[in-house]
C-alpha positions as CSV (number, residue, x, y, z in Angstrom):
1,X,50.4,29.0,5.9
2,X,49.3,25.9,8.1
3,X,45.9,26.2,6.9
4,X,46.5,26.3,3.4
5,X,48.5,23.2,4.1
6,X,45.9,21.6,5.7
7,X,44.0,22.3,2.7
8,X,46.2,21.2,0.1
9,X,46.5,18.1,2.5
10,X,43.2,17.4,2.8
11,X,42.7,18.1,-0.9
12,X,45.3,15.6,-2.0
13,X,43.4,12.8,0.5
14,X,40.3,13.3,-1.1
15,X,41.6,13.4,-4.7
16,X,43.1,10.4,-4.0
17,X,39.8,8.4,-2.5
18,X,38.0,9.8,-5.8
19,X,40.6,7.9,-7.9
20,X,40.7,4.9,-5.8
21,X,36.7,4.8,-5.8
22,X,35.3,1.6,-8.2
23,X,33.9,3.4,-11.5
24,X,30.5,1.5,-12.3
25,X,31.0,0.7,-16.1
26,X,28.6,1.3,-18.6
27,X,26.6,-1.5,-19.8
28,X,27.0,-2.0,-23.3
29,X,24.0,-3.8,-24.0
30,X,21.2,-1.1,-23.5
31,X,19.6,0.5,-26.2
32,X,17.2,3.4,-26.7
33,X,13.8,2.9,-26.9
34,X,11.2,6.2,-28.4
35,X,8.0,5.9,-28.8
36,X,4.7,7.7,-28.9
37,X,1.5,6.8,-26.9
38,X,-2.2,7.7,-28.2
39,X,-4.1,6.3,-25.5
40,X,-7.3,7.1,-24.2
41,X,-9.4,7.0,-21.0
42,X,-12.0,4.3,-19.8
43,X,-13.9,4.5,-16.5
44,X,-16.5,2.2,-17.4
45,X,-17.3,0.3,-14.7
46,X,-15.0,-2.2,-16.8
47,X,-12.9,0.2,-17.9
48,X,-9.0,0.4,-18.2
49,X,-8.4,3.6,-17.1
50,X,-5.6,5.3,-19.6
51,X,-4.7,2.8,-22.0
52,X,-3.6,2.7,-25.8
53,X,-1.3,2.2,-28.5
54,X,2.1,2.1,-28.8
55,X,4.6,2.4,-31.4
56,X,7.8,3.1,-31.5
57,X,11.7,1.8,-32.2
58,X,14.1,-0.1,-30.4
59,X,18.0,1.0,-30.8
60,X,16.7,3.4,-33.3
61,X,16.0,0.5,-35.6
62,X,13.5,-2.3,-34.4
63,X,10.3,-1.1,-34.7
64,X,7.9,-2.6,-31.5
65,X,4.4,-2.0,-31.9
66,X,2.1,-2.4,-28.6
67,X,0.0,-1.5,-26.4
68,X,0.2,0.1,-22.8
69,X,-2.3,-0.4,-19.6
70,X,-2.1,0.9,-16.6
71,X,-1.7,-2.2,-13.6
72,X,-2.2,0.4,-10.6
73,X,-2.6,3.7,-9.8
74,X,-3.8,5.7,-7.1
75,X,-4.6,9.6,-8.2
76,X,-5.2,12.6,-5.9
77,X,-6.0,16.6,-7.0
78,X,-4.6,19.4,-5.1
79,X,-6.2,22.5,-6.9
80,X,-4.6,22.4,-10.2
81,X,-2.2,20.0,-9.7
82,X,-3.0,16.0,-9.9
83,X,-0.5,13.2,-8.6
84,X,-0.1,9.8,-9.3
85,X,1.4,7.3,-6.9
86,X,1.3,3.3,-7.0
87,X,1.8,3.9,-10.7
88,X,2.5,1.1,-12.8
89,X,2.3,0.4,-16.4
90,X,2.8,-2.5,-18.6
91,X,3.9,-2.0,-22.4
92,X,2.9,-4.9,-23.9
93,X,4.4,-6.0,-27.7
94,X,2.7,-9.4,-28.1
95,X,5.1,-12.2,-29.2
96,X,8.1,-10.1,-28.2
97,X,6.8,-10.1,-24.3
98,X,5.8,-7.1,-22.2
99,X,7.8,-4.4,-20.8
100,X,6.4,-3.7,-16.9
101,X,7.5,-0.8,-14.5
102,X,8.0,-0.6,-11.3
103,X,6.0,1.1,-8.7
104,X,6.9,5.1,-9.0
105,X,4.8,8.5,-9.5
106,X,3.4,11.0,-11.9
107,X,2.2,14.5,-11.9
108,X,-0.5,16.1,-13.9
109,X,-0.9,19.2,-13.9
110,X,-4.2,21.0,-15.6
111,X,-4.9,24.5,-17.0
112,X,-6.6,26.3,-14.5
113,X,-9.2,28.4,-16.2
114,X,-10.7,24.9,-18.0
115,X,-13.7,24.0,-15.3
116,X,-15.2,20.6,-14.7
117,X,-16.1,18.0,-16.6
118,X,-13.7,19.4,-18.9
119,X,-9.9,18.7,-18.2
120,X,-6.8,19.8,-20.0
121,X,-2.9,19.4,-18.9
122,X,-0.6,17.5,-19.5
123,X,1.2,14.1,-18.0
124,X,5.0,13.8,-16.5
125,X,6.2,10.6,-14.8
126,X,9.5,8.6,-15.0
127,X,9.4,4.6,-14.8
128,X,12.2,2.2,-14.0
129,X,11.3,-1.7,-15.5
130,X,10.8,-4.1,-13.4
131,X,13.0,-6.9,-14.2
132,X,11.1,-9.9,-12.5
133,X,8.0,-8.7,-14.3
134,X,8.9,-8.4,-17.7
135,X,8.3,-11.1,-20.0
136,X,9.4,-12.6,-23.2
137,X,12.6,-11.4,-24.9
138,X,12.6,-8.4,-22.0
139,X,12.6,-10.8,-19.1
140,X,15.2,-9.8,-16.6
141,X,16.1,-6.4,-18.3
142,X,16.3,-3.0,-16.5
143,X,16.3,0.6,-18.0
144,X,14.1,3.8,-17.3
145,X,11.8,5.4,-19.4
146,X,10.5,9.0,-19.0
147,X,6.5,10.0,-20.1
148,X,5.4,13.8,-21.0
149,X,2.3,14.4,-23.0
150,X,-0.8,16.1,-23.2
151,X,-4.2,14.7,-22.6
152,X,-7.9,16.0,-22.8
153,X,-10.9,14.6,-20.6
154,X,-14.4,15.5,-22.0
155,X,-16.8,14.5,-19.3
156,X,-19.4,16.6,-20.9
157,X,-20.0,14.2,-23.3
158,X,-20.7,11.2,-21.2
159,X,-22.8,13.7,-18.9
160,X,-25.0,14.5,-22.4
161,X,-25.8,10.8,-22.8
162,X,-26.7,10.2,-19.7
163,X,-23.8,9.2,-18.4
164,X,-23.9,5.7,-20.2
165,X,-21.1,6.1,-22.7
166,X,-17.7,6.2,-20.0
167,X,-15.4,3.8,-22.7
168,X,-13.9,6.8,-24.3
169,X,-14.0,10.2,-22.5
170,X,-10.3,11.1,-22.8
171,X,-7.3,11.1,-25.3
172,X,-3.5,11.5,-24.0
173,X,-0.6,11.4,-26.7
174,X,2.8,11.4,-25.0
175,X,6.1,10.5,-25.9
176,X,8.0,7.5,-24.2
177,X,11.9,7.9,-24.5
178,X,14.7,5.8,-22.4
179,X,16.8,3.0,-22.3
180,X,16.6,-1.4,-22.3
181,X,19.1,-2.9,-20.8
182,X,19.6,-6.7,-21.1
183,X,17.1,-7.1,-23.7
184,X,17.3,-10.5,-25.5
């Protein structure tokens, strides 16, 4: 009987520090943002790295056409299994201003049976914006955006001729979903 008390006492404490606790509101100003990315791969000497077109809507509504580049990125293999850390991208929409993440990471994993210098898998990463970053009409807004797609790398081709053509050796079409917050 004591211990049940206990319980019920220490059960009452708690439920009362959970109702006391500050609830973060919901901001009412952020807004969904979908899009699709058909980008493709440059390691020209030049090069971009992944980098392509996007298009997609804003509140389910705005349409914002763009593009996105990578601004760093550090990649590693284990087997099958690819990571990305030091990731950052940058989604810019011209006159509206540009949309840049934060630092964060990504995972690729590849089929196993495809063999070099073909590649085949897909692409999952989440990004948080950078506020500070951002530009034009998304200066100082905040959200986070999630990334899955598929992309093929066809290093065969540049190895064919010669190893001269490296502008466009890959093709990655994901899908961008999340949220704006604070946008202008």
């Amino acid at each position: 009987m004591v211990t049940s008390v206990k319980k019920a006492a220490i059960l009452a404490a708690l439920s009362g520090l959970i109702a006391a606790s500050p609830v973060r509101a919901q901001s009412k100003d952020c807004k969904s943002f979908n899009a699709i990315l058909q980008a493709k791969l440059d390691v020209s000497p030049t090069g971009l790295g992944w980098s392509g077109q996007v298009r997609g809507l804003l509140d389910n509504a705005e349409p914002l056409f763009g593009t996105l580049t990578y601004l760093s990125v550090d990649s590693s293999m284990t087997g099958v299994a690819g990571k990305e850390t030091n990731v950052q991208w940058k989604l810019d929409f011209g006159p509206n201003g540009a949309v840049v993440t934060q630092t964060d990471r990504g995972v690729f994993p590849i089929k196993p049976k495809v063999t070099d210098p073909f590649a085949y898998g897909a692409y999952m990463a989440t990004a948080k914006v950078d506020p500070s970053a951002s530009t034009g009409r998304f200066l100082n807004s905040t959200g986070q955006f999630t990334l899955n797609g598929y992309f093929v790398v066809d290093g065969k081709s540049a190895i064919l001729s010669g190893g001269t053509d490296l502008t466009d050796i890959g093709v990655w079409n994901s899908e961008i979903n999340g949220k704006l917050c604070g946008v202008k």
